[in-house]
N, CA, C and O atoms as a CHARMM CRD file, in Angstrom:
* protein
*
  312
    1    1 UNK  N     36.51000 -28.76800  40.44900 PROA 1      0.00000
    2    1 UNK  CA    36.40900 -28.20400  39.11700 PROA 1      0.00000
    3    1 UNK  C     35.58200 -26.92600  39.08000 PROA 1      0.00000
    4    1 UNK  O     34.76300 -26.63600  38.20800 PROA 1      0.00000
    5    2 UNK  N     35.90600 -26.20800  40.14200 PROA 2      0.00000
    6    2 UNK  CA    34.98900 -24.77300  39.79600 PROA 2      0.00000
    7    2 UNK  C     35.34300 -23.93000  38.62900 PROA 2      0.00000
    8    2 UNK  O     34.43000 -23.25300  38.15500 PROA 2      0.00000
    9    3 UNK  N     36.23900 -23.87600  38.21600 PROA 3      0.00000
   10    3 UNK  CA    36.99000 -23.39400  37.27900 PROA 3      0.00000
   11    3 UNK  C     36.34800 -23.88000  35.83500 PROA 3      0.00000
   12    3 UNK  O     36.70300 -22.95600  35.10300 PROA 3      0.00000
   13    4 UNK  N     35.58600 -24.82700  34.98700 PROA 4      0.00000
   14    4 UNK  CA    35.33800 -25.67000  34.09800 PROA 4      0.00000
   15    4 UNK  C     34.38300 -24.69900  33.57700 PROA 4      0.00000
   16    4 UNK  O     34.52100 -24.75700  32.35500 PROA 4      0.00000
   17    5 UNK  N     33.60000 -23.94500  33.82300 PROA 5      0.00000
   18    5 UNK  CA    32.77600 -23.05100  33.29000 PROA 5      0.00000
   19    5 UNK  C     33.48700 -21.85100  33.10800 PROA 5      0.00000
   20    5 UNK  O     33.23400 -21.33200  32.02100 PROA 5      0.00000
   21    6 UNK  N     34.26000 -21.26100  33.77600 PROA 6      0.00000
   22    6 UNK  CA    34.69300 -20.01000  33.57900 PROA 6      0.00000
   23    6 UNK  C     35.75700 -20.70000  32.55900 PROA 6      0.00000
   24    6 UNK  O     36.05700 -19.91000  31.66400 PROA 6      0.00000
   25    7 UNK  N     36.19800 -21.55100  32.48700 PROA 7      0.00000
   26    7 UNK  CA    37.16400 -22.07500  31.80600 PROA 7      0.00000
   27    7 UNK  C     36.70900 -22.14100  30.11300 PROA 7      0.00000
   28    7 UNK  O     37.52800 -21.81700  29.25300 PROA 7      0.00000
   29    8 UNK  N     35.51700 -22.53000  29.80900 PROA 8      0.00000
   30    8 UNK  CA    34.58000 -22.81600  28.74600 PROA 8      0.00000
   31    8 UNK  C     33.93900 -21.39700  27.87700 PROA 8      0.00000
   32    8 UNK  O     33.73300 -21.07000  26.70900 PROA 8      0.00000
   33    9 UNK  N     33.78800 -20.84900  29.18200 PROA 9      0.00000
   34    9 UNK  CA    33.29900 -19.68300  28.74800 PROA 9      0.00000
   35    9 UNK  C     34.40800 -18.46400  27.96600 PROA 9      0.00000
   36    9 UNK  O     34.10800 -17.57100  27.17400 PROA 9      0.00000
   37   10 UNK  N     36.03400 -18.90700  28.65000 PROA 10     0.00000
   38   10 UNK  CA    37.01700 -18.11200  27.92500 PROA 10     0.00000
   39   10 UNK  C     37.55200 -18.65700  26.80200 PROA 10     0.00000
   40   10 UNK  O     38.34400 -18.13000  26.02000 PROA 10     0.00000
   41   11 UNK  N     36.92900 -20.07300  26.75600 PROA 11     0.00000
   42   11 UNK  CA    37.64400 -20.84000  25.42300 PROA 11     0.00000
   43   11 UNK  C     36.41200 -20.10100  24.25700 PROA 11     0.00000
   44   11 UNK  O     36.87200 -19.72100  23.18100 PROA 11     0.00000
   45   12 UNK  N     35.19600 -19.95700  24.45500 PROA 12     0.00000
   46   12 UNK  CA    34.47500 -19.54300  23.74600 PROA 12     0.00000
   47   12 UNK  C     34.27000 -18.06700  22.98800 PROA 12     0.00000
   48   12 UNK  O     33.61700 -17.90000  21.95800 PROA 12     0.00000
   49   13 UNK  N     35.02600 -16.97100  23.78800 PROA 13     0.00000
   50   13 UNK  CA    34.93100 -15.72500  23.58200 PROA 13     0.00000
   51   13 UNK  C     36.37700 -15.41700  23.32200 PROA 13     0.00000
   52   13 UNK  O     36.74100 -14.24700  23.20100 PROA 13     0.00000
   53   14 UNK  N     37.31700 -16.54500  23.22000 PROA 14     0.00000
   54   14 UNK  CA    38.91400 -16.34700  23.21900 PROA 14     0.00000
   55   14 UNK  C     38.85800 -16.16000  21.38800 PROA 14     0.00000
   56   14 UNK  O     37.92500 -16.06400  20.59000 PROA 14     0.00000
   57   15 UNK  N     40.24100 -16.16900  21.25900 PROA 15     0.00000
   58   15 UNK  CA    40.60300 -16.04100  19.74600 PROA 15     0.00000
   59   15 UNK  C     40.71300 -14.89600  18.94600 PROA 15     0.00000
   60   15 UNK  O     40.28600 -13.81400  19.34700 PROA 15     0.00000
   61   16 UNK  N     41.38400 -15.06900  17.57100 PROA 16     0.00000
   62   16 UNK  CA    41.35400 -14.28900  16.81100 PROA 16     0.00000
   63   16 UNK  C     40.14600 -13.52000  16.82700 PROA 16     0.00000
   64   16 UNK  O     39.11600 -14.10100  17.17100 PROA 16     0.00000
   65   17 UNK  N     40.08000 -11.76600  16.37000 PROA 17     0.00000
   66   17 UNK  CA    39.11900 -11.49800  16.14200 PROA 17     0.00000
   67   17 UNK  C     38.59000 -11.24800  14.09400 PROA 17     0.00000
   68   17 UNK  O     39.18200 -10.78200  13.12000 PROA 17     0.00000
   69   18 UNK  N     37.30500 -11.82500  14.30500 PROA 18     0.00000
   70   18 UNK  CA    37.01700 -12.65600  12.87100 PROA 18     0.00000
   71   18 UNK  C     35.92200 -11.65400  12.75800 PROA 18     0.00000
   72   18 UNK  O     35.03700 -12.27300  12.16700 PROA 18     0.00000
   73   19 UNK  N     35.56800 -10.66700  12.95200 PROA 19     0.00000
   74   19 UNK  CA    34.72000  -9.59200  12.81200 PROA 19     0.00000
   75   19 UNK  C     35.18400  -8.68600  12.09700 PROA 19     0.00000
   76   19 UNK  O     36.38200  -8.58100  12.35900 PROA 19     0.00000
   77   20 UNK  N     34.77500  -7.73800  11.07900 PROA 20     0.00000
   78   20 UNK  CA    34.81000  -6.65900  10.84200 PROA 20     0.00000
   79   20 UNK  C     34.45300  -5.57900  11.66800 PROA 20     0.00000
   80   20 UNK  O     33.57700  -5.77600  12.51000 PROA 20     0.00000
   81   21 UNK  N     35.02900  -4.36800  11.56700 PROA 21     0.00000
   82   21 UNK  CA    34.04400  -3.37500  12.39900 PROA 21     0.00000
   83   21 UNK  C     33.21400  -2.97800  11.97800 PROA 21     0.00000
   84   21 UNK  O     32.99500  -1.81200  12.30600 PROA 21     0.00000
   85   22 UNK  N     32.30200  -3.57400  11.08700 PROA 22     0.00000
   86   22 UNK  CA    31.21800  -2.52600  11.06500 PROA 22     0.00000
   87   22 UNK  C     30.03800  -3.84100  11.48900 PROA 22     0.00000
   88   22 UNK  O     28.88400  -3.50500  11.75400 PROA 22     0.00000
   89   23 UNK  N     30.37600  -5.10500  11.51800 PROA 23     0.00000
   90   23 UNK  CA    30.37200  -6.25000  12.48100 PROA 23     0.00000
   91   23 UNK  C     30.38600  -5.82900  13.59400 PROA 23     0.00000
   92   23 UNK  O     29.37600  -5.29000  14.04500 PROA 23     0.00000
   93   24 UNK  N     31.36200  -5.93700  14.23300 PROA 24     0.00000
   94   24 UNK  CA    31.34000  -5.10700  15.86300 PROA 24     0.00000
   95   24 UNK  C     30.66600  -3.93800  16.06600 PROA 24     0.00000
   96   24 UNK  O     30.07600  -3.92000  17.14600 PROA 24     0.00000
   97   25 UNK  N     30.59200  -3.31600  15.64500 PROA 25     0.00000
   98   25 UNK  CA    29.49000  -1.35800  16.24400 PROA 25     0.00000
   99   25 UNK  C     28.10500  -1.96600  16.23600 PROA 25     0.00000
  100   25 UNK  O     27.29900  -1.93100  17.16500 PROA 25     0.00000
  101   26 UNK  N     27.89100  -2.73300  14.62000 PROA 26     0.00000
  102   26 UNK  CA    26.37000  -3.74100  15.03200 PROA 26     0.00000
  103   26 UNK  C     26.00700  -4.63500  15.92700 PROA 26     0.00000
  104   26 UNK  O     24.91900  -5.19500  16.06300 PROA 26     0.00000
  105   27 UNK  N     26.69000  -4.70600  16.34800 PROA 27     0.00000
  106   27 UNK  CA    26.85500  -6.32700  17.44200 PROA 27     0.00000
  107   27 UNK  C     26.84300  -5.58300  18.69500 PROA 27     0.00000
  108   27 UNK  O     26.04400  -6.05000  19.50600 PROA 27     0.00000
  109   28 UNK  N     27.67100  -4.28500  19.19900 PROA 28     0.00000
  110   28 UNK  CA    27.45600  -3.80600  20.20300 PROA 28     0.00000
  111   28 UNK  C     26.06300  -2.93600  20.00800 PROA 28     0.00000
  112   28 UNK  O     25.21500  -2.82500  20.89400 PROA 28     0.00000
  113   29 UNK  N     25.98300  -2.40300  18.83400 PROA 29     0.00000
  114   29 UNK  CA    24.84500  -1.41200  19.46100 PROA 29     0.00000
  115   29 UNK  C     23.50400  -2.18400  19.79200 PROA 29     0.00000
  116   29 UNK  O     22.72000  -1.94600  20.71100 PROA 29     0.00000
  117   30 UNK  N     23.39800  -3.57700  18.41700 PROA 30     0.00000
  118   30 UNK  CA    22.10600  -4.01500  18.54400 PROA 30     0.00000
  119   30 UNK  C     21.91300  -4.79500  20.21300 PROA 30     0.00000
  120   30 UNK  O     20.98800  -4.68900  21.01900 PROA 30     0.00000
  121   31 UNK  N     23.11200  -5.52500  20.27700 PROA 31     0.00000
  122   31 UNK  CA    23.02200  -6.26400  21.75300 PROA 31     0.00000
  123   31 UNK  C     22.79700  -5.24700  22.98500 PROA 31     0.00000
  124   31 UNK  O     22.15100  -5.77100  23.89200 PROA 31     0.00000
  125   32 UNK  N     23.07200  -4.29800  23.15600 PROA 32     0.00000
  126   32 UNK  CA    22.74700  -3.09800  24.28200 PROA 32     0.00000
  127   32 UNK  C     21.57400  -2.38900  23.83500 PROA 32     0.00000
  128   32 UNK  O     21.11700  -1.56400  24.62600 PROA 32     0.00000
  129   33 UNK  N     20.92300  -2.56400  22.58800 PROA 33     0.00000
  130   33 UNK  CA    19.49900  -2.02700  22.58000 PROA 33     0.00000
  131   33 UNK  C     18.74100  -3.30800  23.27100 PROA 33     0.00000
  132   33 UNK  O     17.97000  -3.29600  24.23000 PROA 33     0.00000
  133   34 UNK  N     19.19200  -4.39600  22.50100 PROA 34     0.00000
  134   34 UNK  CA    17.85600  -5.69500  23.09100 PROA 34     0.00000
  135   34 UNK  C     18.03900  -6.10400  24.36500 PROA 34     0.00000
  136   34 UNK  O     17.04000  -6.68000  24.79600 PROA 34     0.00000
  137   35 UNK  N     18.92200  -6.02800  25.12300 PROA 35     0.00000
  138   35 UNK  CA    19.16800  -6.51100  26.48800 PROA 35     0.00000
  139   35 UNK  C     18.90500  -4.73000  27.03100 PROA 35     0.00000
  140   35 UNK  O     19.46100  -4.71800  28.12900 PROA 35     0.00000
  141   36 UNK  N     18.53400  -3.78600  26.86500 PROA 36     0.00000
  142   36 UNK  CA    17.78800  -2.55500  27.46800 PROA 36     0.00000
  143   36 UNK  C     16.53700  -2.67500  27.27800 PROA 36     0.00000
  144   36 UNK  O     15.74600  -2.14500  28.05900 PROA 36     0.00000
  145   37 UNK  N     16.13400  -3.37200  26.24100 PROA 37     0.00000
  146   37 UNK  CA    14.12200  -3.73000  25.78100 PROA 37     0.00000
  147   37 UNK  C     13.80400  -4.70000  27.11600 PROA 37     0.00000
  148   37 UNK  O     12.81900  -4.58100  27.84500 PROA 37     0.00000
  149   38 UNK  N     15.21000  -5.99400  27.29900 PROA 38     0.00000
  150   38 UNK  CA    14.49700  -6.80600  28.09200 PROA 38     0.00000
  151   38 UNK  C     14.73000  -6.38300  29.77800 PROA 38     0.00000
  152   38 UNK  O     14.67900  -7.23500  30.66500 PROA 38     0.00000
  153   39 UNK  N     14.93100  -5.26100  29.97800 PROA 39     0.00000
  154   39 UNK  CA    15.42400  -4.80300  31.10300 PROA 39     0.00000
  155   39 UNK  C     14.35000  -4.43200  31.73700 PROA 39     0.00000
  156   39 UNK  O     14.11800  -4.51700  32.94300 PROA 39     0.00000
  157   40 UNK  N     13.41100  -3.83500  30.53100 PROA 40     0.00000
  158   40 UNK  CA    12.22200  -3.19500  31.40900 PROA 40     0.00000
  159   40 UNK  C     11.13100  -4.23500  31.59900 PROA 40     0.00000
  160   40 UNK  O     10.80600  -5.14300  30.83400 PROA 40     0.00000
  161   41 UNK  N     10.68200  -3.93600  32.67900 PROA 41     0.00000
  162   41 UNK  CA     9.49100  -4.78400  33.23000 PROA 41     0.00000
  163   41 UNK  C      8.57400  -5.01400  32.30300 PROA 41     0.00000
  164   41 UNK  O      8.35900  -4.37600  31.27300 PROA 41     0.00000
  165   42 UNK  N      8.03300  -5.97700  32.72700 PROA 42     0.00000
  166   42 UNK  CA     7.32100  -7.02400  31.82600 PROA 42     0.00000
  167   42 UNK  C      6.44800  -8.23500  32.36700 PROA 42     0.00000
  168   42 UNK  O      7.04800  -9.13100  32.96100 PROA 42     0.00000
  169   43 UNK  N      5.43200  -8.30100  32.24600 PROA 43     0.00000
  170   43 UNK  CA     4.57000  -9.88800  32.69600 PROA 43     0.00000
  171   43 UNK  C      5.20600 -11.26000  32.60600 PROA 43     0.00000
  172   43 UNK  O      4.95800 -12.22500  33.32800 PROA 43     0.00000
  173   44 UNK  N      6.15100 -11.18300  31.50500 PROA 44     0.00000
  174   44 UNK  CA     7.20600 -11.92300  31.13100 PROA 44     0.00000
  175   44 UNK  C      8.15100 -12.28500  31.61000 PROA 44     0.00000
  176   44 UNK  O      9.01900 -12.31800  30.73700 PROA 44     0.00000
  177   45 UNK  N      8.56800 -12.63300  32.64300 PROA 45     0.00000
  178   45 UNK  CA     9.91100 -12.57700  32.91300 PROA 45     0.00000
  179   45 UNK  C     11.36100 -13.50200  32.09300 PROA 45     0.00000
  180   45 UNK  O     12.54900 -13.30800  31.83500 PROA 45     0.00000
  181   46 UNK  N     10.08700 -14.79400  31.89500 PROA 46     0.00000
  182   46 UNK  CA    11.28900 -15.45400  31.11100 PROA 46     0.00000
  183   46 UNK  C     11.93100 -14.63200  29.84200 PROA 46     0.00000
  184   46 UNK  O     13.13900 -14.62700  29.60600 PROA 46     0.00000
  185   47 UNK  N     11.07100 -14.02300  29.15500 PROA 47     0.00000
  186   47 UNK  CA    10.79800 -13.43000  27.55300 PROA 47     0.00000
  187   47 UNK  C     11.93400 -12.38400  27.94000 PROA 47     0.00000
  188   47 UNK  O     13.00400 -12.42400  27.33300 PROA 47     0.00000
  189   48 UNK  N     11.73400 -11.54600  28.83900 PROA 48     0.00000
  190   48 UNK  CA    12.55900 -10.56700  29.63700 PROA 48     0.00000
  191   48 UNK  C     13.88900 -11.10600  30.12800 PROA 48     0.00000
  192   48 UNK  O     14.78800 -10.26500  30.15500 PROA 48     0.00000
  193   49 UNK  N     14.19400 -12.29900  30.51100 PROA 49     0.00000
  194   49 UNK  CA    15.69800 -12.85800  30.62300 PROA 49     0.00000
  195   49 UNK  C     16.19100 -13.17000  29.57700 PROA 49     0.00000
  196   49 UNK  O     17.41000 -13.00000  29.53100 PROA 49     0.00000
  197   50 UNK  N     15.54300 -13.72000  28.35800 PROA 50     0.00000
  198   50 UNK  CA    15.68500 -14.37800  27.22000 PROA 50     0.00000
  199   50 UNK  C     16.86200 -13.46600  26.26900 PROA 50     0.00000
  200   50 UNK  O     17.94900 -13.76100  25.77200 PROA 50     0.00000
  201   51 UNK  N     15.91500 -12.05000  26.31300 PROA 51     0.00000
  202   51 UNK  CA    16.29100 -10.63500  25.67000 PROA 51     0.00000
  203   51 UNK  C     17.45500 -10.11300  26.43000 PROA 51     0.00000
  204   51 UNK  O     18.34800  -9.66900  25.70800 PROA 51     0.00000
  205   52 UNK  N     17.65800 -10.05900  27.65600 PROA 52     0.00000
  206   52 UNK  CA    18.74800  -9.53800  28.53100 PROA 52     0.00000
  207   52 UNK  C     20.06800 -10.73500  28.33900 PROA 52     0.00000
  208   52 UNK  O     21.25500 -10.46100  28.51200 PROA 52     0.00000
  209   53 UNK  N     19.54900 -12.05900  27.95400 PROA 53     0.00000
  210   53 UNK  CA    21.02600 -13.03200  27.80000 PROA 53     0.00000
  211   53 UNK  C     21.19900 -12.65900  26.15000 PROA 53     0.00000
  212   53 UNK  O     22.36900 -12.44800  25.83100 PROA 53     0.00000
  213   54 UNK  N     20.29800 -12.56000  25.16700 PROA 54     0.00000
  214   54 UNK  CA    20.99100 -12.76400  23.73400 PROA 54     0.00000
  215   54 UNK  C     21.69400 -11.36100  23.45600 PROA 54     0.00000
  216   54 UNK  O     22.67800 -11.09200  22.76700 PROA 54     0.00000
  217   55 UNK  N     21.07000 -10.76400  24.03000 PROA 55     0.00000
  218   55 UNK  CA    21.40000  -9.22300  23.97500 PROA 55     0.00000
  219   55 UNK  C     22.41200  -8.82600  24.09800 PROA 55     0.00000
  220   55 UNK  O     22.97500  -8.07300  23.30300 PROA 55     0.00000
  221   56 UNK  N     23.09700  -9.47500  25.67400 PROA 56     0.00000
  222   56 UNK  CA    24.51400 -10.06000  26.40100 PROA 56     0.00000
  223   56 UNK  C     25.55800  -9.99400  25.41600 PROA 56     0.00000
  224   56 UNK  O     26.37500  -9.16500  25.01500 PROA 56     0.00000
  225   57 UNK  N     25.13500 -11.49200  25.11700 PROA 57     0.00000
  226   57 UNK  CA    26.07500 -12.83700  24.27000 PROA 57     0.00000
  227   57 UNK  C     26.29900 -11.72300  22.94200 PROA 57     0.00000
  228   57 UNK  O     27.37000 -12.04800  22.42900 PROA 57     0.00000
  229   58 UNK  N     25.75700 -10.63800  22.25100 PROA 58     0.00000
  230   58 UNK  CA    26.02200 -10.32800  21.21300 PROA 58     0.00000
  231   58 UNK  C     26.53500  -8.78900  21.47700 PROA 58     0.00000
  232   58 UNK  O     26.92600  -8.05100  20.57200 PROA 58     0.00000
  233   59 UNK  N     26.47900  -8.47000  22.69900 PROA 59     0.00000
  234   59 UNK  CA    27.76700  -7.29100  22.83800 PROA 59     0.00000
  235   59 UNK  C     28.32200  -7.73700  23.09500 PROA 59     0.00000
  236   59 UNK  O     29.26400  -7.09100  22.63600 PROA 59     0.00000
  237   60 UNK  N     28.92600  -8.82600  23.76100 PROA 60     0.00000
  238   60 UNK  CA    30.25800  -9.64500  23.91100 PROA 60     0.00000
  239   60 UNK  C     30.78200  -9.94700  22.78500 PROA 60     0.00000
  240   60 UNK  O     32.01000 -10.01200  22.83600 PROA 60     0.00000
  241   61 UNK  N     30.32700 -10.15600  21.79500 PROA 61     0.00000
  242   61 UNK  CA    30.56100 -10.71500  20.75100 PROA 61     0.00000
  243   61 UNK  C     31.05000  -9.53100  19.83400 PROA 61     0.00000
  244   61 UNK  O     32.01800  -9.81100  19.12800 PROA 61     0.00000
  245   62 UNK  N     30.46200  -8.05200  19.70800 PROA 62     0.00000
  246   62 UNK  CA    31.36300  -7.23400  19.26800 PROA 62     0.00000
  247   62 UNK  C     31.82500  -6.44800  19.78700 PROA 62     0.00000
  248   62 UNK  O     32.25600  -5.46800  19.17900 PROA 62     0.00000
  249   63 UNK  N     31.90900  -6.56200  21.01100 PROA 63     0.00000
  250   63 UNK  CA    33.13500  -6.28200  21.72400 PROA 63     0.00000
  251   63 UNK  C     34.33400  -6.81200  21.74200 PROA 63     0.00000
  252   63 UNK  O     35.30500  -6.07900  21.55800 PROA 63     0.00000
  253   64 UNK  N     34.54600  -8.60200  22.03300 PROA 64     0.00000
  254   64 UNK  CA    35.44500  -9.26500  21.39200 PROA 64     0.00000
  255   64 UNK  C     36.01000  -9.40400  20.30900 PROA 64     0.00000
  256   64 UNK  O     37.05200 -10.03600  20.13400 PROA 64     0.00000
  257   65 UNK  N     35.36400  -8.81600  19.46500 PROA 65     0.00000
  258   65 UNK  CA    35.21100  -9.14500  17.86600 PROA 65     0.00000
  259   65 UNK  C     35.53400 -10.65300  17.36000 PROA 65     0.00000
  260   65 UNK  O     35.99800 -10.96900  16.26400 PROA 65     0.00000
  261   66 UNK  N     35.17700 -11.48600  18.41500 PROA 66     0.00000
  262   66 UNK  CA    35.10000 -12.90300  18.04700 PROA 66     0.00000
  263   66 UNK  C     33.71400 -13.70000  17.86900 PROA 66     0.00000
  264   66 UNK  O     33.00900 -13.98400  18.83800 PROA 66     0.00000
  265   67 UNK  N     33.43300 -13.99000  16.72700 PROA 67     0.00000
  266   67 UNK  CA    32.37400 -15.50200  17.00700 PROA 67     0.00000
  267   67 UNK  C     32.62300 -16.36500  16.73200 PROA 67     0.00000
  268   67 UNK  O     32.77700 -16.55500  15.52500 PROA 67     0.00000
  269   68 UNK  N     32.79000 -17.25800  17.50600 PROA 68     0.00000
  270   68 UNK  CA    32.49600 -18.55300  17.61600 PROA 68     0.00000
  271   68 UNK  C     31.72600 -19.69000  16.21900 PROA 68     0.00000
  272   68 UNK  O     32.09800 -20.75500  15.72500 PROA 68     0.00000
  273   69 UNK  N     30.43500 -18.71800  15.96200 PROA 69     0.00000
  274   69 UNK  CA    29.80600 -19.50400  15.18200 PROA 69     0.00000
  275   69 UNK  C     30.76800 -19.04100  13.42700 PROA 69     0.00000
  276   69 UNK  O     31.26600 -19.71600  12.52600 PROA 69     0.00000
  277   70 UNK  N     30.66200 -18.03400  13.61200 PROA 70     0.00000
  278   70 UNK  CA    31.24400 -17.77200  12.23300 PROA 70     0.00000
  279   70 UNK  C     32.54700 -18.21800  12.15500 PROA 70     0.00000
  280   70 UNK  O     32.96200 -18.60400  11.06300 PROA 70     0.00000
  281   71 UNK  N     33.30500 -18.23200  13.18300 PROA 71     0.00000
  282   71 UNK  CA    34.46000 -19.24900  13.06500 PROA 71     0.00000
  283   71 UNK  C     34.49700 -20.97100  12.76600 PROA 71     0.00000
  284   71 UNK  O     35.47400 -21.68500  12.54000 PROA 71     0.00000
  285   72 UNK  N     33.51800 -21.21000  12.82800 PROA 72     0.00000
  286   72 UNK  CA    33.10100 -22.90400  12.84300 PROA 72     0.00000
  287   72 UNK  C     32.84000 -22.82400  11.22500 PROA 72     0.00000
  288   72 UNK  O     33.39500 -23.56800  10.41700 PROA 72     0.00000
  289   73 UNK  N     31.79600 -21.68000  10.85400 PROA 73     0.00000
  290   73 UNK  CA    31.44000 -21.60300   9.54600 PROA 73     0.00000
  291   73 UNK  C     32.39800 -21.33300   8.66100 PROA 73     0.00000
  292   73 UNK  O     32.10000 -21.49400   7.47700 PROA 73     0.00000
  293   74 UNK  N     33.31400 -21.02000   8.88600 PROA 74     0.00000
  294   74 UNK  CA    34.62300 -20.88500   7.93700 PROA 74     0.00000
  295   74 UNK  C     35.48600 -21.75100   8.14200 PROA 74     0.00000
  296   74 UNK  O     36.45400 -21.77100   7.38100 PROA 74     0.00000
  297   75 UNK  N     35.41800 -22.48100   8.95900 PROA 75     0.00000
  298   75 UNK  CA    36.41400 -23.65600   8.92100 PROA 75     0.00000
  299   75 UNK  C     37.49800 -23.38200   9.96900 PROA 75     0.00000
  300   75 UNK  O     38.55400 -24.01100  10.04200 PROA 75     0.00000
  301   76 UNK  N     37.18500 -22.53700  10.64400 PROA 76     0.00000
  302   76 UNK  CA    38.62600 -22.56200  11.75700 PROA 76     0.00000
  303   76 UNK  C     38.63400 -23.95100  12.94800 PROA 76     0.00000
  304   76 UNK  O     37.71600 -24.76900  13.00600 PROA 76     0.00000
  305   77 UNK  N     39.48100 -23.97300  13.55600 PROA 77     0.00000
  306   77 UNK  CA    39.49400 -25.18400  14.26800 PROA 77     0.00000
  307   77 UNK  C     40.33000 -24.65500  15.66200 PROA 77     0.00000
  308   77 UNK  O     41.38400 -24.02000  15.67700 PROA 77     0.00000
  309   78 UNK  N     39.62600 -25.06100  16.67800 PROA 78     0.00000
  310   78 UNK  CA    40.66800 -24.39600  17.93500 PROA 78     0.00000
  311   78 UNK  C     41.95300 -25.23200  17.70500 PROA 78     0.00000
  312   78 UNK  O     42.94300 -25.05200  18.41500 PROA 78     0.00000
């Protein structure tokens, strides 16, 4: 089952896109500012991975122009 994560991970970022664009330009710009804050060195490292994954997860997110959560919140259903 190597496949079960990459598998999870495309069921999650798959779908309609349920974003607006002005949703997406926020979602990319803010996620590539905070995952560039957590890029730079730091005493922190966890605090510094923390910022580099949410940062991630939310240019993916308007890049895809899919979420997940706001899809749950409106009632969609895979």
């Amino acid at each position: 089952m190597p496949n079960s994560i990459v598998d999870e991970a495309h069921h999650l970022i798959s779908g309609d896109a349920n974003l607006s664009m002005t949703e997406r330009t926020l979602s990319v710009i803010g996620g590539l500012a905070i995952a560039a804050v957590g890029a730079k060195p730091r005493p922190n490292k966890w605090l510094s991975l923390i910022a580099i994954l949410a940062g991630s997860a939310l240019a993916i997110r308007g890049a895809t122009g899919h979420c997940a959560v706001k899809a749950i919140m409106d009632g969609e259903t895979a």
